[in-house]
N, C-alpha and C positions, 0 to 999 in steps of 0.2 A: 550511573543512572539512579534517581531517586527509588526503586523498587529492590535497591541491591542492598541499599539502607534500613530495609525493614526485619529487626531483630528479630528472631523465631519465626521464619514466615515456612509454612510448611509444601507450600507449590511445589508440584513435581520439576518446574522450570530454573525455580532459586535454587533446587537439590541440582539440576545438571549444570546450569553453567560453570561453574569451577571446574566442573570435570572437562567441559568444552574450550571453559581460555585454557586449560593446563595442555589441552589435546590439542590444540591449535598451533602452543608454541613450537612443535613439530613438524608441522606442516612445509614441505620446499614449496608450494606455492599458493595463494591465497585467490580465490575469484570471487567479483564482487558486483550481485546483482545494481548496477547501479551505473553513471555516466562520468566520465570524467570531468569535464565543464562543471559538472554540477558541484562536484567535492573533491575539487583536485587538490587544494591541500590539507587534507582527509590523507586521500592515496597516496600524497605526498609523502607525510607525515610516517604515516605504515612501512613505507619503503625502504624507510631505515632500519628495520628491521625484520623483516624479510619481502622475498617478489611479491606484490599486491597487483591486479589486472581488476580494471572496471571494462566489464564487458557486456551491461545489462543497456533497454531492458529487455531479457533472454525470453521473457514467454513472448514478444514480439520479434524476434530475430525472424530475418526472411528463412533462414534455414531450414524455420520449424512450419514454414506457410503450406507446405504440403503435407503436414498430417492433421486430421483431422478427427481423434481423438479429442472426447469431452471433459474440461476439466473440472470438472465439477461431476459430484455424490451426492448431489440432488436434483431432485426434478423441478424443472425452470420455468414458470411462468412467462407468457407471453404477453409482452406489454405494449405491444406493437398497435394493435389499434387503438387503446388506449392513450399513450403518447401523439398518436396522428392528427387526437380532437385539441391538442394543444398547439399555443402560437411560441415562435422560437424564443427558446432560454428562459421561460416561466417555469419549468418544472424544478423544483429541488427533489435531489433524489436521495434518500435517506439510507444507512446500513451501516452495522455496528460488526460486520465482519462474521465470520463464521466460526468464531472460538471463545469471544470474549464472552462475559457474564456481566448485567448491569441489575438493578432492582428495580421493584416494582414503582416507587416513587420516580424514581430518575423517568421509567417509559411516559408516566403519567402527566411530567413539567413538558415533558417534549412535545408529547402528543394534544395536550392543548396550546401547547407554545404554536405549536402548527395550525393548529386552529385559528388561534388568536390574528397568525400572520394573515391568512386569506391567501395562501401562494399554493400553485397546485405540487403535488406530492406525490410519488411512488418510495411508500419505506417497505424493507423488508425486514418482516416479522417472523427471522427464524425459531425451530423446534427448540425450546433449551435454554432460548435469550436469559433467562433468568436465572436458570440454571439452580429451580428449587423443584421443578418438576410441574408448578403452576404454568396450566395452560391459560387460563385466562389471565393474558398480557396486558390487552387497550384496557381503557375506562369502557364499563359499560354503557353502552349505549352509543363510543366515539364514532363507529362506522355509520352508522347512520345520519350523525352531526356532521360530516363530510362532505356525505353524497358524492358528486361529480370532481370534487375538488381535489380529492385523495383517492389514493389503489393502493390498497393493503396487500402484499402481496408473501409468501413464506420463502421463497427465495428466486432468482431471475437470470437473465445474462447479465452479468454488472457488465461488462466491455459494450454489449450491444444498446444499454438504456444509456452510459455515458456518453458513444457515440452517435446516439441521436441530437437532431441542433433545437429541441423541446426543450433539451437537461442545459440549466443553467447555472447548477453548482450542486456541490456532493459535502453534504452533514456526513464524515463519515468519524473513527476512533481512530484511522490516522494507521492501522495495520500498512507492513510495508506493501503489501501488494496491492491492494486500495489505494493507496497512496501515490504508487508509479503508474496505477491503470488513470488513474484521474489527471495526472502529469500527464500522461501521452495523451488521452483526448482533449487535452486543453480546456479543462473545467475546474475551475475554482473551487477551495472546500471552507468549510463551518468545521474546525477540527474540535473534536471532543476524546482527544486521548484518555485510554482508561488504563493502561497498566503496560510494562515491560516495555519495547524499544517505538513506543506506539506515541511517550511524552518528548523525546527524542525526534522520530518523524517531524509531529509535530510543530517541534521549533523551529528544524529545518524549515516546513513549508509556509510561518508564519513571519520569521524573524531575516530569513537567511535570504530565501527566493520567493518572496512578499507574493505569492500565491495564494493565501488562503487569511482567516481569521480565528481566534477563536473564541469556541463558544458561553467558554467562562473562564475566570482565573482559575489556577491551579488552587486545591484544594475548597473554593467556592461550590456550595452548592447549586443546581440546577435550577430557575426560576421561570416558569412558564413566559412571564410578562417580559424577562431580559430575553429568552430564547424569540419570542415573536418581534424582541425587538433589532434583533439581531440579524433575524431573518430575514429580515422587511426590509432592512439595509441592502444588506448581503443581494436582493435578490430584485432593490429599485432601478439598478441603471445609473445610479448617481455617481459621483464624483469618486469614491472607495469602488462601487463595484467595477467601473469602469475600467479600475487603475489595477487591478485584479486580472481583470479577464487580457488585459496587454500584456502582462507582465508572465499568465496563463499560456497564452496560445506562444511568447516567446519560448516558454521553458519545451512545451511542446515542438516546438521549431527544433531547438537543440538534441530532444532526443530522437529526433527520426532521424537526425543527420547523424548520431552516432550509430545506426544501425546501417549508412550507407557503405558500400562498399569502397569506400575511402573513408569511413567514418572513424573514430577515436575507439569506438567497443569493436568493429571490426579488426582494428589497426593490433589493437591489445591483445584481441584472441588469437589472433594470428603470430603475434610476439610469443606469449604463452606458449601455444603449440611447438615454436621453434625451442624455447629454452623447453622443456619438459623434453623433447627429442636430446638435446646438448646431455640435459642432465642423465637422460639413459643411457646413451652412448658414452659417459662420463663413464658412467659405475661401471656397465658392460666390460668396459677396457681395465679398469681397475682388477675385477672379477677375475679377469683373462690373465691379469699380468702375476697375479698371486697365487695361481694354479703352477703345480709344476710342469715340466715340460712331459706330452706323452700320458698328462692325465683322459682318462676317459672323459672323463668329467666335463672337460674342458668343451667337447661336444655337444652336450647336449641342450 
């Protein structure tokens, strides 16, 4: 990935990965938030060197339907009647995820790019986005230039405003978990990857499984006039958006069916589970067999 290319980069993430591929190639078994339909030969590919299991996507496995523990370490804005004054699939829903860093120019092309579109909006404007310590984020004065049309909000349920049928597509940075939650509600995206496996994503969802678009070339700057013009596309119903949202709600088709109980992520975890069993009862016996006879040991 192009971020592994960058000479002297001092990120705490460029310092761990090496230690993470080195700690991997040890690994008896590998699990892989993700479907197999979708990148099967991906998994394919891995296989050859050692078990690889796509068993996602795991924060929706029915498994987990009965706890109901919050994922989220922020407090979530209710958007609910706000979304209700809207008519189906006019709303873009904006979010740059909850780690990344962008600058003040970039929020400023976007946020009259939104303007410029005229399409309603819920972006979240987390603590930090900038990650200079500047809380004054928007242009001033953009909340007000709004009005009814936008809801600024500091962070939400992303799964509950995705799944509303207002949300007609997700401006997001293309993070993988973003990424899968917008895959299962069957919502199109405006990808704007910024950094690590997030140009990657990406590509996936522009090139591979014609889900989404994006919002500029790599390396291109951010331009209010191409972002409204992109939007407008993205967000008319026409001919691209159309061929989007089929191509959307398919990929969505596919991943509820791998979480069925006959499903491909079911089928895998359930494989998993048996070899992991193989491979303890393997060692176990080994254990056993290189003990001497009459050792204590051997019991306990």
């Amino acid at each position: 990935m192009s971020y592994l290319m960058e000479a002297g980069s001092a990120s705490v993430v460029f310092k761990c990965l090496p230690m993470a591929t080195e700690g991997i190639k040890k690994a008896d078994f590998i699990l892989h938030n993700t479907v197999d339909e979708l990148e099967s030969d991906i998994i394919s590919a891995l296989n050859k060197y050692q078990p690889n299991y796509a068993i996602g996507p795991i924060n929706f496995s029915k498994n987990l339907a009965t706890y109901t523990i919050s994922k989220s370490l922020r407090s979530e804005s209710d958007c609910t009647q706000w979304l209700e004054s809207k008519s189906p699939g006019s709303v873009l829903y904006v979010s740059f995820g909850s780690f990344v860093h962008t600058s003040k120019q970039i929020i400023e092309e976007i946020a009259y790019g939104l303007l410029l579109s005229e399409v309603n909006f819920i972006w979240v404007i987390r603590d930090g986005i900038l990650g200079s310590g500047d809380t004054n984020v928007l242009p001033i004065g953009f909340e007000d230039e709004i009005k009814d049309k936008g809801l600024i909000v500091p962070w939400c349920d992303q799964i509950m405003v995705l799944s509303d049928p207002t949300v007609g597509g997700f401006l997001t940075h293309n993070g993988w978990n973003s990424t899968v939650e917008s895959m299962w509600c069957g919502v199109p995206m405006i990808c704007y990857p910024i950094a690590y496996d997030q140009i990657t994503n990406a590509k996936l969802v522009v090139d591979d499984w014609k889900i989404g678009i994006r919002l500029c070339d790599r390396g291109m700057s951010v331009d209010r006039k191409v972002v409204a013009e992109k939007i407008k596309s993205f967000m008319s119903g026409g001919s691209i958006s159309k061929s989007l949202r089929v191509e959307a709600d398919s990929v969505k088709a596919t991943m509820r069916d791998a979480l069925e109980s006959d499903g491909s992520s079911e089928r895998n975890f359930d494989q998993f589970i048996k070899d992991l069993e193989a491979k303890i009862h393997a060692k176990t016996t080994k254990v056993n067999k290189c003990q001497p006879a009459g050792d204590a040991s051997s019991d306990q």
